[in-house]
N, C-alpha and C positions, 0 to 999 in steps of 0.2 A: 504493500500500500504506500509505504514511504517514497518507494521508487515513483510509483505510478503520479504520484506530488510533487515530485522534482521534475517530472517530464513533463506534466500541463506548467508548473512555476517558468521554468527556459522556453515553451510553446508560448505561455501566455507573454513572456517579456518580446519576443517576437511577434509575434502579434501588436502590439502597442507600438513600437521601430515602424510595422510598415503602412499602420493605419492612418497615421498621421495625412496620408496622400491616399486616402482609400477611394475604389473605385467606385461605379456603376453597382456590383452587386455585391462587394463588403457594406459600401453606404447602407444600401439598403435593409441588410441583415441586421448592423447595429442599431438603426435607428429602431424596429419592430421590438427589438431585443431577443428573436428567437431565431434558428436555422431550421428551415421545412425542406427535409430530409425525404425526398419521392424512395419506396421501398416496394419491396411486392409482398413480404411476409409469410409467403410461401415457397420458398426455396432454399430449406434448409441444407446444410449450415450456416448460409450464412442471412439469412432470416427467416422468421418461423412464428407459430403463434405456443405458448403454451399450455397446460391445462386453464388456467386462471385466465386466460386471454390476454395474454400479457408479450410484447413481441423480443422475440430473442434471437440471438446473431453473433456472427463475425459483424458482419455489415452495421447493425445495432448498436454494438459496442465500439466501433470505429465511431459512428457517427457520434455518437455522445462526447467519446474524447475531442473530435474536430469542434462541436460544438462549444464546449468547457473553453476551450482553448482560445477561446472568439470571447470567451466570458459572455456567453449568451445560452440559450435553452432549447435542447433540443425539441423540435415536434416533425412526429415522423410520421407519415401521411401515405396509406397503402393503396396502392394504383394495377392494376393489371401492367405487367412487364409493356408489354404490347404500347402501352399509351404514354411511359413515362415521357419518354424522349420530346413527347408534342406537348406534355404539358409543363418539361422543363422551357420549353421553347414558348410559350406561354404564359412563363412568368408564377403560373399555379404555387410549383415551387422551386428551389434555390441552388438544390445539387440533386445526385444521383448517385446513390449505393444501395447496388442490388445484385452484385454480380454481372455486372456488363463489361464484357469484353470492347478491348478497345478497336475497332475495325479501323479501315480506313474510311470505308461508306459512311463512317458513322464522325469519324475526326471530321469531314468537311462542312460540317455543319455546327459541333457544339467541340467544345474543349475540355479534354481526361488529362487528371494529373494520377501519375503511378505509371506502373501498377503499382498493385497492392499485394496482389495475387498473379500469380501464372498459372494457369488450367491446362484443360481440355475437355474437347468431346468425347465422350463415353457412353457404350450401347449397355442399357439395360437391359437383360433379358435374361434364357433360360439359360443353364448347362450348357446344351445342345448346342444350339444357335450361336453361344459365345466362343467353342471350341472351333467353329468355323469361319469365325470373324478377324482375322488377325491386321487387315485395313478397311476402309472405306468401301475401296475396291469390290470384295469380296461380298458385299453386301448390295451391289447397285444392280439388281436386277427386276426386272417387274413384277416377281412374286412376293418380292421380300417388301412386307407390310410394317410401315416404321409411324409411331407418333411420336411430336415433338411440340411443346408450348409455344404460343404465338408469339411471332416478335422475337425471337431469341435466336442469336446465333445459331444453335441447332438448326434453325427452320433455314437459314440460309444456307448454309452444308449442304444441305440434304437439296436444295434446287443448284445448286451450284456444280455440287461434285458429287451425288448420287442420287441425279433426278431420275433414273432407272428405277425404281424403287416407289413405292403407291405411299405415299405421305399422307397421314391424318394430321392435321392441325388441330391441338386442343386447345383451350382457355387457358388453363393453367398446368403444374407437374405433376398435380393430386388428380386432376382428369386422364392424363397420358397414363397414370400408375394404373388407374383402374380399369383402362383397355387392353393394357398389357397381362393382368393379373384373372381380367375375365378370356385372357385368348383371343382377344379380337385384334390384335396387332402383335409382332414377333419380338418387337424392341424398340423401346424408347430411347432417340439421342437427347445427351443433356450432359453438361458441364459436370467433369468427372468428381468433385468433391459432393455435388446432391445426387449422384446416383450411386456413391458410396454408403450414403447415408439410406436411400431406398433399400438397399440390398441387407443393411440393418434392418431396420426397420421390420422387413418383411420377409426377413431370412427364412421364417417357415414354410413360404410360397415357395421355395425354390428357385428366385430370382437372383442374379451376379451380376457383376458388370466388369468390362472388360477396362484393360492398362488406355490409358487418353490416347484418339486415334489422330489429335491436330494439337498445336499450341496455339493458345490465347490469352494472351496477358488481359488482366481483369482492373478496370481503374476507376474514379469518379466523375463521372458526367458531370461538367457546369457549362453555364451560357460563355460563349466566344467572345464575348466584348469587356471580360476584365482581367487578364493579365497578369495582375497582383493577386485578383484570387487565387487564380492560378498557381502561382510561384507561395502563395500563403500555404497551399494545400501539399503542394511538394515537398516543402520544410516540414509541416507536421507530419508526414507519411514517411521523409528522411530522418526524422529526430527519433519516431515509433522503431524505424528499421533497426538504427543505429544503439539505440537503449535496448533492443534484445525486447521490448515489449511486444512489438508485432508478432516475433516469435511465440512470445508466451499465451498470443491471443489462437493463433493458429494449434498452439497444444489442445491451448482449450477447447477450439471446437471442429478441430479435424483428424485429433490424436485420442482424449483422451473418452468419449462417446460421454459421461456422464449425465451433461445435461439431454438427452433422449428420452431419458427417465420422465423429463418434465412437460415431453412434444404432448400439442391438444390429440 
């Protein structure tokens, strides 16, 4: 805890250095006095809901730290993956952590400081079908029945580099999980640390997931037009790296499973 108080105390003094000239959307975050944090809440580990209804994360707990650090209050605001992008571009809300990858389709439009994370895509599915799957390749053919959440990298793989393949689009990862788990699809693609967690989850079904079949560095969506945010957000994701905290956050919720116990 000590530690984690010397890291917001040297964020916060930073913070203060470059506020003095603050932009477009620092301005506007300190004046409300809160950061609205676009999330999806359902992609754990790194957001989720728990019994209590209460949302829990990697992503979560990033965001509070960046928050604290701003000496302002987080409020985290759950959006279908699918819409965040138009509603950060909207103004709705302020940043974006939810596990998005940082593309290029997607830099030409709004500004990722990180990564945070380095992923990949990984096929959910059976035994079977996962002993067969050793690339993308192997899977792009027109029998092989794949779902994937909307708006997510996955969904663009899967038209890009194995449009072969009969793609169901769902809502969210708890709809993909249920088509795959009733047989109605062979595998679900999805960013390899929430389909590690699926294969928990529902280790009784019989479901696996396979080693990441692409790399995706995973970072913070903000609006293009401020700069200093920017370079604010890189500091506190360089300060996390470099104090061994970021690591400790990553034990916590891609090593150690514990908090599973508390998923709704």
């Amino acid at each position: 805890m000590k530690k984690f108080v010397a890291i917001i105390s040297v964020i916060f003094v930073l913070f203060f250095v470059v506020s003095a000239q603050a932009g477009p959307a620092i301005d506007k975050i300190l004046k409300k006095g809160e950061l609205v944090i676009g999330t999806t809440g359902e992609y754990p580990p790194f957001s989720a809901k728990s019994k209590s209804g209460k949302l829990i994360g990697f992503d979560i707990d990033l965001g509070k730290i960046i928050a604290g650090s701003m000496g302002v209050s987080p409020k985290f605001v759950e959006i279908p993956f699918s819409e965040l992008l138009s509603s950060l571009e909207a103004g709705k809300i302020d940043i974006i952590i939810a596990a998005m990858t940082m593309t290029p389709q997607r830099n030409l439009k709004f500004a990722f400081a990180g990564p945070y994370f380095v992923s990949g895509q990984s096929l959910v599915t059976t035994k079977a079908t996962a002993l067969n799957a050793e690339n993308l390749n192997d899977i792009n053919k027109p029998d092989f029945t794949i779902a994937v959440p909307k708006g997510t990298t996955s969904e663009m793989v899967v038209k890009s580099t194995i449009s072969k393949a009969k793609m169901t689009v769902t809502k969210d990862m708890d709809e993909a999980l249920k088509l795959l788990l009733d047989g109605k699809v062979k595998a679900i693609l999805t960013e390899s640390a929430t389909g590690s967690v699926a294969t928990i989850r529902h280790k009784d079904k019989g479901i696996v997931a396979t080693n990441p079949l692409t790399f995706e560095p995973i970072g913070i969506a903000v609006p293009a037009n401020d700069p200093l945010f920017l370079n604010f957000l890189d500091n506190v994701l360089n300060s996390l790296k470099g104090s061994g905290e970021l690591q400790m956050m990553m034990q916590k919720w891609f090593k150690d499973g514990a908090w599973l116990q508390d998923l709704k």
